[in-house]
N, C-alpha and C positions, 0 to 999 in steps of 0.2 A: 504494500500500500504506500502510495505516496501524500504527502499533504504540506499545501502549498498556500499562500496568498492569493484568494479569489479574484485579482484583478481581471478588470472588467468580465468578470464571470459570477455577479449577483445572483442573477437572476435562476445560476443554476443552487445556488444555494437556497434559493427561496423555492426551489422545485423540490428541494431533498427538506426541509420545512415542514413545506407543506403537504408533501405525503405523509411524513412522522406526525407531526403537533395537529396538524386540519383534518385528516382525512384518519388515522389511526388513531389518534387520542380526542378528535370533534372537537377541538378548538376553535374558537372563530376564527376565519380568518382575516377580519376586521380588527381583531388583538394581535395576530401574529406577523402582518406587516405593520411598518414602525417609519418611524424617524432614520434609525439608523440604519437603514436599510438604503439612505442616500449616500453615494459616493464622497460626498462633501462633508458627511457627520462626523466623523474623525474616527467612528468604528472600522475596525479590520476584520474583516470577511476571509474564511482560509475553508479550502475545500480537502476532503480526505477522496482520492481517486484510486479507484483498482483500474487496472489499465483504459487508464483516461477519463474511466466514469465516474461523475459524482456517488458517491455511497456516504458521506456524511459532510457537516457542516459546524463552523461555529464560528462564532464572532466574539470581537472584543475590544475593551478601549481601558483606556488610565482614566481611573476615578477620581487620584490624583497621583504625583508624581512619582511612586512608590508603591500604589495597588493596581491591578488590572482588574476589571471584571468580565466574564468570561458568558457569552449568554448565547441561546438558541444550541447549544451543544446537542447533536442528533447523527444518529446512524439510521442508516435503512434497514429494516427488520431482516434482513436476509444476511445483512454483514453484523450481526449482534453478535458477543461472545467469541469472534475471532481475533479479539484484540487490537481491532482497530479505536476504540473508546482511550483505553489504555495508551497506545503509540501519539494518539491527538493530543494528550492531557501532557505526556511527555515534551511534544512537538512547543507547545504552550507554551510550558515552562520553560525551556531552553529560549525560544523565541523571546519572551519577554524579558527572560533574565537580562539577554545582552541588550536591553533597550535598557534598563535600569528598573525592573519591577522588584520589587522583596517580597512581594504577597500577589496570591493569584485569589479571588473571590468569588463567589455566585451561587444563585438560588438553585437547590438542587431540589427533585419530584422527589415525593415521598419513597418512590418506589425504587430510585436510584442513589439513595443514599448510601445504600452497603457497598454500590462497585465503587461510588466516591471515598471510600475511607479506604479502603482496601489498597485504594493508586497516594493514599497518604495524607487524604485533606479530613478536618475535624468540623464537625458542627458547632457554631455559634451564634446559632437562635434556634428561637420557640419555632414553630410552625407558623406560616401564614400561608394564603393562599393564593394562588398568581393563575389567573383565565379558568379558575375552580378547579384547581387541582393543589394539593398539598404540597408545599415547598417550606426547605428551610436553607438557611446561610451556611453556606461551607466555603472555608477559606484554604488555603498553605503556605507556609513562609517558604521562598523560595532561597535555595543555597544557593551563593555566588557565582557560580560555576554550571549552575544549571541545573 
């Protein structure tokens, strides 16, 4: 699997999106296109490709000069459990480290909280709930080096 900077490649991220969060989990898709979803937002869009094809997404931006937050994080149900969740989160951290993040952060589904801990991030919050699905704060301090 390769994952890369979505440049000018949106719109395929908002395809692998919206088959996950619209169409598999019935989210609106009036909540799941955004702001940051414009070129100009300062979010970075990164696609995970098996030979060329989109199979997941995520985006992300500095909260401030020292945190990223890390959001729309999705694989296609067919590439679940092969490790590509894992290699992205990898991808992530290294990426941002050398931009200067110390912390990676975001709302994780209730239901993927356990692979989130497992790749080393910790809950820090209660529950709330984001497009009616239970979500909580998971952070990681990022090591220098990546």
């Amino acid at each position: 699997m390769e994952i890369k900077r979505a440049q000018g490649r949106i719109a395929d991220c908002i395809e692998v999106r919206k088959k996950v969060f619209v169409e598999e989990q019935g989210i609106d898709v009036s909540l799941e296109i955004d702001g940051f979803d414009d070129p100009e937002s300062g979010c970075e869009h990164f696609l995970m490709l098996e030979d060329g094809r989109p199979v997941g997404t995520f985006r992300a931006y500095f909260e401030d000069p020292e945190t990223v937050h890390l959001q729309r994080f999705c694989i296609l149900r067919e590439y679940r459990g092969m490790g590509c969740g894992r290699d992205a989160l990898r991808f992530a951290e290294g990426y941002f480290t050398a931009k200067g993040a110390k912390k990676l952060t975001f709302g994780a589904q209730q239901t993927a909280i356990g692979f989130y801990e497992r790749c080393g991030y910790r809950v820090v919050s209660d529950f709330f709930e984001d497009a009616g699905i239970p979500h909580k704060t998971m952070e990681k301090a990022l090591a220098p080096n990546g």
